[in-house]
N, C-alpha and C positions, 0 to 999 in steps of 0.2 A: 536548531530549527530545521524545520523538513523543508526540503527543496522538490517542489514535483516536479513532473515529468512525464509529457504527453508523448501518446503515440495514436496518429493520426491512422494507421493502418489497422489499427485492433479493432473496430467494427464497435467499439463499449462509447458511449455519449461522453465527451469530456468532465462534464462536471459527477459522472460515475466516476472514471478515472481518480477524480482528484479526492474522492469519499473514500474510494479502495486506498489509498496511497493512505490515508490517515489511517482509516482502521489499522491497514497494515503495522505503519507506526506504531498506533497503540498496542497493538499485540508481540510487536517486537521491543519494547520500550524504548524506543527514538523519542516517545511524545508518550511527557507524564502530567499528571494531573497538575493543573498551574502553569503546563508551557504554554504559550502563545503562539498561534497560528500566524504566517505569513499576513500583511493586511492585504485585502482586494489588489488594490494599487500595484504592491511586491509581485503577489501572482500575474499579474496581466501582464505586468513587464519581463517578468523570468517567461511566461508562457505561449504569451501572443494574443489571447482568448480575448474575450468578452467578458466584461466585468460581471452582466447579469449571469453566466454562466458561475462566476467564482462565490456568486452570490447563492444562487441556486445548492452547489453543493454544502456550502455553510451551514444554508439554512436546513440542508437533507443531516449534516450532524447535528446540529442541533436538535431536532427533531428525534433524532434516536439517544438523546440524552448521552452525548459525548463531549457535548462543546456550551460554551458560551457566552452569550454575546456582552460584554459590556460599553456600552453606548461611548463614545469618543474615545477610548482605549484601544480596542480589538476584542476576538474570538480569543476567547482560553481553553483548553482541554477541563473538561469537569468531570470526565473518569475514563479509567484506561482498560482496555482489553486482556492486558498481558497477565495471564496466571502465574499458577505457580511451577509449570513447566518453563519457566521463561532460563532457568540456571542450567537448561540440559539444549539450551540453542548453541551454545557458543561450540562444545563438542558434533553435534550436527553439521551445522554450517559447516566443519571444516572436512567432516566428510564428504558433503557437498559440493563443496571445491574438488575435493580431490576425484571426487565423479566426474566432475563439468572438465575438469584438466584430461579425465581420460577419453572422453566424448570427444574433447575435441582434436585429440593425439587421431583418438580414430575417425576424424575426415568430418565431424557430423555440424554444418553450421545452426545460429542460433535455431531457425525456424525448426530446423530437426529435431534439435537439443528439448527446445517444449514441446513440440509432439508426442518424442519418446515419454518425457515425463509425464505429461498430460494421458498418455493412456497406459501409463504403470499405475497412475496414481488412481483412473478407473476401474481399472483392474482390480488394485489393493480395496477401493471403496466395496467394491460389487462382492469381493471374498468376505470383507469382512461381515456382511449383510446377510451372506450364505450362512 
């Protein structure tokens, strides 16, 4: 089951937060078709928030035909993100580590660490559009 996890700093409206945290899911296969979503109730208590907030984002998956709803049950995932690159994540990720391990040999805290990546990965976008 996915456990979110709010960051009150990142300037993004929580109940975005908690939309990207699924998709995410979905695209990494944590949350497959048939899994069930934390209830309201579960969120508010792991998060802090506002129930109408946890509602709001449900209703934004639902809407985009990911999720849904069955009335006195809970939110089900009703299809997933994750292609057919999803068998070339696990060799990635571990390069990733091994980036994030040398990032931070060389002095660089979190806030750095997404920076750097955040404008390699514009970079990489903006070349690839060249």
């Amino acid at each position: 089951m996915i456990e979110f996890h709010l960051d009150a700093r990142s300037g993004v409206a929580p109940y975005l937060q908690l939309v990207r945290q699924v998709r995410q899911a979905l695209r990494l296969g944590v949350l497959r078709e048939g899994d069930q979503l934390p209830t309201v109730r579960e969120v508010v208590a792991q998060t802090a928030i506002n129930p109408n907030t946890v509602l709001k984002a449900y209703r934004q998956l639902e809407n985009d035909g990911l999720v849904g709803v069955r009335q006195g049950v809970g939110t089900f995932v009703t299809r997933t993100l994750a292609g057919a690159s999803l068998a070339a994540h696990g060799p990635l990720r571990n390069d990733l580590r091994r980036w994030l391990a040398k990032a931070r040999l060389a002095g660089l805290d979190d806030e750095s660490i997404e920076a750097l990546f955040q404008a390699a990965f514009r970079s990489a976008a903006e070349e690839d559009i060249a």
